[in-house]
C-alpha positions as CSV (number, residue, x, y, z in Angstrom):
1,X,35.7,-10.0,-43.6
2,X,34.8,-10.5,-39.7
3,X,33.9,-13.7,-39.0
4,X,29.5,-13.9,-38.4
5,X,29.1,-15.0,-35.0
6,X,26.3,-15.1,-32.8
7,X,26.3,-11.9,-30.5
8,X,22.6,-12.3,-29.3
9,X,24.1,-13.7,-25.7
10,X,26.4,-10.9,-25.3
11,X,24.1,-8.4,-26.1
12,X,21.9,-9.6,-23.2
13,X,24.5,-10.2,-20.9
14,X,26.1,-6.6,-21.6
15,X,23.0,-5.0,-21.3
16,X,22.0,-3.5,-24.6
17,X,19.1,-6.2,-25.2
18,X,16.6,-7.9,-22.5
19,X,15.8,-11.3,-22.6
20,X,12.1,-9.9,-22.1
21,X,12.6,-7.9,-25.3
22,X,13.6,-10.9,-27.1
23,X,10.7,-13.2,-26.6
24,X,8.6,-10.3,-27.5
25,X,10.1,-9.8,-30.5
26,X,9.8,-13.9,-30.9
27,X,6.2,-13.7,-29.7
28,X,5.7,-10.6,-32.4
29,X,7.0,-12.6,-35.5
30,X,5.2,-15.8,-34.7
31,X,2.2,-13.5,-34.3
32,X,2.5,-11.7,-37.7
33,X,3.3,-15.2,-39.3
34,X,0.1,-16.6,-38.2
35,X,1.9,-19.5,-36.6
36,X,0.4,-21.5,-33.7
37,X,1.7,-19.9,-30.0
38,X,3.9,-23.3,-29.1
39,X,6.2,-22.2,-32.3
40,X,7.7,-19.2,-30.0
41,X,10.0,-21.7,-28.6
42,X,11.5,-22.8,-31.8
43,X,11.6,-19.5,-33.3
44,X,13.6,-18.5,-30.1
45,X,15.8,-21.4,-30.4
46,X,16.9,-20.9,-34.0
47,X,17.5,-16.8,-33.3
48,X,19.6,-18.1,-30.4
49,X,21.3,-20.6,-31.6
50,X,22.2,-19.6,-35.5
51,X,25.1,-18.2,-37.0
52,X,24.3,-14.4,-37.8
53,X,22.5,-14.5,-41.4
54,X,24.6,-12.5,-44.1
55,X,22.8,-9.8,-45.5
56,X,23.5,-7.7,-48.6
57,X,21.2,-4.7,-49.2
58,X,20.6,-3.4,-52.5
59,X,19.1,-0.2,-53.6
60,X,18.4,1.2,-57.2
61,X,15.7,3.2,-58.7
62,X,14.1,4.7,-55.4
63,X,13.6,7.0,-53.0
64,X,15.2,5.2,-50.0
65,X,11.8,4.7,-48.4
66,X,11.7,1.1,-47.4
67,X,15.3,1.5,-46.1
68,X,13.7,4.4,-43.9
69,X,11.0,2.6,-42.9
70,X,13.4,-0.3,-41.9
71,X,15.4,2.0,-39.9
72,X,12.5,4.1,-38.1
73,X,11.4,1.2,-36.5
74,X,10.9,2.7,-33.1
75,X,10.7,1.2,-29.7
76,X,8.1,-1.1,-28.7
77,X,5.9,0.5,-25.9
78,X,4.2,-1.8,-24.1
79,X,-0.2,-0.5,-23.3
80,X,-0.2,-2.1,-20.2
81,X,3.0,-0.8,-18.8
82,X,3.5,2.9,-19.4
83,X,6.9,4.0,-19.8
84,X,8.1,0.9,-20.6
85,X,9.9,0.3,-23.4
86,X,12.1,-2.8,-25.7
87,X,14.5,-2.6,-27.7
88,X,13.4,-2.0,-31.4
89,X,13.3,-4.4,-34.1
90,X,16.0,-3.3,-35.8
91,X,18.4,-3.2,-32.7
92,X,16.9,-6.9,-32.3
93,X,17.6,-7.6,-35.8
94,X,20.6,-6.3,-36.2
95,X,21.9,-9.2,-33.5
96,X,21.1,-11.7,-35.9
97,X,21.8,-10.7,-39.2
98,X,24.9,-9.3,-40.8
99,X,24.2,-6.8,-42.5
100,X,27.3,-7.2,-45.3
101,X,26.5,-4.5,-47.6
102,X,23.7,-1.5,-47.4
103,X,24.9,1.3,-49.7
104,X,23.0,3.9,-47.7
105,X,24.2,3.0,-44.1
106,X,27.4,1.0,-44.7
107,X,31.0,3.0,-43.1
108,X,32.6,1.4,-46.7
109,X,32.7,4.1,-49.6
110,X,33.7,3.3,-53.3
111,X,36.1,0.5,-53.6
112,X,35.8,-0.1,-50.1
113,X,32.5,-0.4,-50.4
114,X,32.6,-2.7,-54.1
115,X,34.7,-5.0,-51.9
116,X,32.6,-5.6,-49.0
117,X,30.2,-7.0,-51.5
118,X,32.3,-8.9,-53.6
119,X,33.7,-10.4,-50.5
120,X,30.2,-11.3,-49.5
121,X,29.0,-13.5,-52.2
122,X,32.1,-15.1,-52.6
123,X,32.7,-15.9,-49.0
124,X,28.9,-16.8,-48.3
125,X,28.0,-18.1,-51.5
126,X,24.7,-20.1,-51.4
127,X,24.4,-18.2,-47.6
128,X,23.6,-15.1,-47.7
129,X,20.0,-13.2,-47.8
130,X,19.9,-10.4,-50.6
131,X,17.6,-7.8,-50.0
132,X,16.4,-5.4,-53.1
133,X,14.8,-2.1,-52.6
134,X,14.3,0.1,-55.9
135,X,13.0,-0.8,-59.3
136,X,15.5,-1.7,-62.0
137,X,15.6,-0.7,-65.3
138,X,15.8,-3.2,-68.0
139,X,15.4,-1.4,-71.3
140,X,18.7,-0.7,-73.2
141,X,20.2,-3.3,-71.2
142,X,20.0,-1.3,-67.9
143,X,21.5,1.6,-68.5
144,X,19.4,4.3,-66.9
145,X,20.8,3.2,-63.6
146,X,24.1,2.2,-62.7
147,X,26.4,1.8,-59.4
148,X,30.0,2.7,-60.0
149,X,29.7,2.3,-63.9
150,X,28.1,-1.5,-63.5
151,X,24.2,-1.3,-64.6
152,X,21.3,-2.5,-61.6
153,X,20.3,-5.0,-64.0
154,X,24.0,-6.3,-64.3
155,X,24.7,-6.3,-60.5
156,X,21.0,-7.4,-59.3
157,X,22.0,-11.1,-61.7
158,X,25.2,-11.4,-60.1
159,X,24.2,-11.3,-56.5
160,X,21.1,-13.0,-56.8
161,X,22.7,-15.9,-58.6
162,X,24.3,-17.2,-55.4
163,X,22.2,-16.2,-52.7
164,X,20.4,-18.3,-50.2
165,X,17.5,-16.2,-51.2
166,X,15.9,-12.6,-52.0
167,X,13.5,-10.4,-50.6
168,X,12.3,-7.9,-52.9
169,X,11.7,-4.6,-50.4
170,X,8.5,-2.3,-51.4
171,X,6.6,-1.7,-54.6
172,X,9.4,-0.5,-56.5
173,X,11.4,-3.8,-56.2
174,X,8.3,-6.4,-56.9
175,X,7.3,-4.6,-60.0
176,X,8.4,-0.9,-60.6
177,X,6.6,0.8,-58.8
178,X,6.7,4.5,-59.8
179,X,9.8,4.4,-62.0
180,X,7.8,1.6,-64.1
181,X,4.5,3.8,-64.0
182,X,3.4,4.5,-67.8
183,X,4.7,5.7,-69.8
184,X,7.8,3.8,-68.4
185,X,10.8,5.2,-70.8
186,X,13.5,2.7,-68.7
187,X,11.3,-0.3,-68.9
188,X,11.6,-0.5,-65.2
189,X,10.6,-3.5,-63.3
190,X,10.7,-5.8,-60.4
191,X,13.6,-8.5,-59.0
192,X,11.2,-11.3,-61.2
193,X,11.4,-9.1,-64.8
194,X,15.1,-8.6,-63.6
195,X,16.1,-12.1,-63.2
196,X,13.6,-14.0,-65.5
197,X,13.4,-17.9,-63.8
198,X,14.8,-16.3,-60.6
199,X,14.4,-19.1,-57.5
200,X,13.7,-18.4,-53.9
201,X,12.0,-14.5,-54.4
202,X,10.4,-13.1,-51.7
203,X,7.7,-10.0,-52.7
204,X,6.5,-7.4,-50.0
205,X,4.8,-4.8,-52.0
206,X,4.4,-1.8,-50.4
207,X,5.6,2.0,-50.4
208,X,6.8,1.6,-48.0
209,X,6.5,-2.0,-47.0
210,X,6.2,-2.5,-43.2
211,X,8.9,-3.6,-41.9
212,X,7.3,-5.4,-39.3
213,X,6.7,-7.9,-42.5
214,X,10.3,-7.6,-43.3
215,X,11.4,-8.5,-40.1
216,X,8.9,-11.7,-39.7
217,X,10.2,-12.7,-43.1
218,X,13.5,-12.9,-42.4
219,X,12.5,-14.6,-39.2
220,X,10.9,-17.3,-40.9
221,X,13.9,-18.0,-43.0
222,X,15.9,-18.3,-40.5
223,X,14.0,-20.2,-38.1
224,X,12.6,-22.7,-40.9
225,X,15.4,-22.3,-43.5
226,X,13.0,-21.2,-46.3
227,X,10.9,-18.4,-47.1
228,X,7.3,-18.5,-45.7
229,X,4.4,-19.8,-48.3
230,X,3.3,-17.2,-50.7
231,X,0.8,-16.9,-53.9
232,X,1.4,-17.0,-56.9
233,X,2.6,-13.5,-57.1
234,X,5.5,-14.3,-54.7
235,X,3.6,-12.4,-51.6
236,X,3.5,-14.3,-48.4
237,X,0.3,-15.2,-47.2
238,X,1.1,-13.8,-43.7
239,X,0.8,-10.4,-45.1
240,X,-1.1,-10.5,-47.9
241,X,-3.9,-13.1,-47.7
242,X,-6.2,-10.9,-46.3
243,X,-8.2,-7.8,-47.7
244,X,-7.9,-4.8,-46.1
245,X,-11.1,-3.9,-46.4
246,X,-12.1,-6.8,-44.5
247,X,-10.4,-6.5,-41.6
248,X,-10.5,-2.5,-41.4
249,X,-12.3,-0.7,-38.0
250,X,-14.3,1.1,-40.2
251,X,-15.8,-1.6,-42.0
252,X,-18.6,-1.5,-40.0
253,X,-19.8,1.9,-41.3
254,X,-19.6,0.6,-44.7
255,X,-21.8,-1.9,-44.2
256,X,-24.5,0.8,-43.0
257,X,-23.8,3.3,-45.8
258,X,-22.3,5.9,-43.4
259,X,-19.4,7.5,-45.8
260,X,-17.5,10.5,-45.5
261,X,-18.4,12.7,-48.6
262,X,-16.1,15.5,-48.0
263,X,-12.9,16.2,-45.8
264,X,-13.8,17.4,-42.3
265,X,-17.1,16.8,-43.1
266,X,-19.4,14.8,-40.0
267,X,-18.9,11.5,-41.4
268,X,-15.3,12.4,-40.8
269,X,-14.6,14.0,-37.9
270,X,-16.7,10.9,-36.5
271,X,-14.9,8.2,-38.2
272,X,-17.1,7.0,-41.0
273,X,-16.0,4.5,-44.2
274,X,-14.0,6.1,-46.8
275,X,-14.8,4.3,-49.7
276,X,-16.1,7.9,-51.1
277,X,-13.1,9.4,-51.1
278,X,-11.5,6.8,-53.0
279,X,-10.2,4.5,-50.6
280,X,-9.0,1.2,-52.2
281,X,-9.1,-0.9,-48.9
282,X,-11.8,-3.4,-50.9
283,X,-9.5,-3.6,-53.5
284,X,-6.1,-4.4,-51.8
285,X,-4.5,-7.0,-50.0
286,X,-2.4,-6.2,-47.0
287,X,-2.6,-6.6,-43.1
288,X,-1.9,-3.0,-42.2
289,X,-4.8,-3.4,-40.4
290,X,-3.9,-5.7,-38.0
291,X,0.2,-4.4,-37.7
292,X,-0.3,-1.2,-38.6
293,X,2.8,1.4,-38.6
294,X,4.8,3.6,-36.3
295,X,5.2,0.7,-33.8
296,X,1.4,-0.2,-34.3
297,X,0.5,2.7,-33.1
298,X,-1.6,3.6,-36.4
299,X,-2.4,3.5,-40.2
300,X,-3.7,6.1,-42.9
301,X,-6.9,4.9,-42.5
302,X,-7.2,5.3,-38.9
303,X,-5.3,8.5,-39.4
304,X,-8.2,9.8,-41.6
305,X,-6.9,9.1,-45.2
306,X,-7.9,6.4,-47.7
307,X,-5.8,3.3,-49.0
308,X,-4.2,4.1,-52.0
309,X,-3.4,0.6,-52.7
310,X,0.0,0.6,-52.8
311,X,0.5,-3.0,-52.2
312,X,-1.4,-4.1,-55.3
313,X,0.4,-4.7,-58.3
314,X,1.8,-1.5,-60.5
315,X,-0.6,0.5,-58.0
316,X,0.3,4.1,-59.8
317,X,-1.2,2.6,-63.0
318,X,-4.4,1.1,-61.7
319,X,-5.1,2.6,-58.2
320,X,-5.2,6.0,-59.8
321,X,-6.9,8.4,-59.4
322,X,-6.4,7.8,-55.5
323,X,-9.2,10.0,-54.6
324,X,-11.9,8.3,-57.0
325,X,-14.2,5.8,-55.7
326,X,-13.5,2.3,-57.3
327,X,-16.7,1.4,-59.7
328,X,-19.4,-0.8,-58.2
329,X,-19.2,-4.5,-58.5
């Protein structure tokens, strides 16, 4: 096992990072985490100036979404300077984290691979960051998914137990998501029905979650040593305090009862609320809004389609049918 330094000054000397790039990502994280401006320094300073944070990435019952969203992350493109571009987040990331274990991306295969991880969390015990991406079934004591013969359930205990903390990655690992959605014959569920009492859980619903979130998570633990606040479904408040509804740039049309009634219709051709067509913006929690997705470039709304509500809890089960209209208040 290599020894985790901190490779953020090299990279910057050699070339492959900008110092410009990394303030912006610093700047972008403090942003996202609603922290006041004067906190970019000391974000800045702990990226700089830490150890590279172990990572081990787990994936089970899924389709590999949040680990593409994660690695899709494309190049910021700064609006007031065309054709110039940073670094992404992930190739910013990936200077300070470790990332230990990812079954999906990892050169390691099969015992290789089994011992990356089991050097991990004995090596970094109490210090490394587990990530979870996929549900995990529980019924029948797991055995609907298993990684070279051990069950989710059996491996998502043992690595939790002695991390620093978890992040559960997308819908599928806070509750389910689709694998739990009725009638549910594995009795799927999230990291918390996995590892009943668990301490230090992180959730970003989503499918995908942004990673934008991920990233600004991570951040935070790193910079403060602990998870950012969250509610009492283990959500942070930097992501999920607000409704989308709210904070959506068609609100506006809403509020004047100009709907779109039919695709390609007037109302949507020119923009109009879709609250008709069964977007559940009022009913969800989320600030795609405000970070939006493919570098911030957009979101489904803006794109023309309706929230399905995919960060709400077990959304498949009470967001459908996505192209109803929620009932009146």
């Amino acid at each position: 096992m290599k020894t985790l330094v901190n490779g953020l000054d090299q990279a910057i000397q050699s070339g492959h990072l900008s110092r410009r790039g990394f303030l912006k990502l610093c700047g972008l994280a403090t942003t996202v985490l609603a922290l006041p401006t004067v906190e970019i320094g000391r974000v800045a300073k702990a990226l700089a100036g830490s150890p590279r944070l172990p990572v081990v990435w787990l994936e089970f019952q899924d389709c590999a979404g949040d680990t593409e969203s994660f690695l899709r992350a494309s190049q910021y493109h700064d609006p007031l300077q065309p054709g110039v571009t940073d670094p992404s987040i992930v190739d910013l990331l990936l200077n300070f984290i470790s990332l230990e274990y990812h079954e999906t991306i990892m050169v390691p295969a099969g015992f290789a691979a089994e011992k990356s991880l089991n050097d991990t969390i004995t090596q970094y015990a109490g210090q490394y960051l587990c990530l979870v991406e996929g549900g995990i079934p529980i019924a029948n004591n797991g055995i609907y998914c298993t990684v070279r013969g051990k069950t989710a359930l059996s491996i998502v205990q043992q690595v939790t137990a002695s991390a620093k903390a978890t992040i559960a990655v997308g819908a599928c690992a806070c509750d389910g998501g689709i694998s739990a959605a009725n009638p549910n014959p594995s009795g799927a569920g999230g990291v918390r029905d996995a590892v009943p009492g668990i301490q230090n859980l992180l959730n970003l619903p989503g499918c995908p979650a942004n990673v934008v979130n991920t990233v600004a998570s991570i951040v935070h633990l790193i910079t403060y040593n602990q998870l950012p606040p969250a509610d009492s479904q283990g959500r942070p408040y930097f992501a999920y305090g607000d409704e989308i509804h709210e904070n959506c740039e068609r609100h506006d049309f809403y509020e004047h009862d100009q709907f779109v009634r039919a695709w390609g219709d007037e109302g949507h051709r020119n923009g109009w609320c879709l609250f008709q067509m069964g977007c559940k913006g009022p009913a969800t929690h989320s600030n795609c809004p405000q970070v939006k997705w493919n570098d911030s470039t957009c979101w489904p709304v803006a794109a023309g389609h309706g929230c399905i509500g995919c960060a709400s809890p077990h959304f498949w089960d009470s967001m459908t049918p996505f192209y109803q209209p929620l009932p009146d208040d």
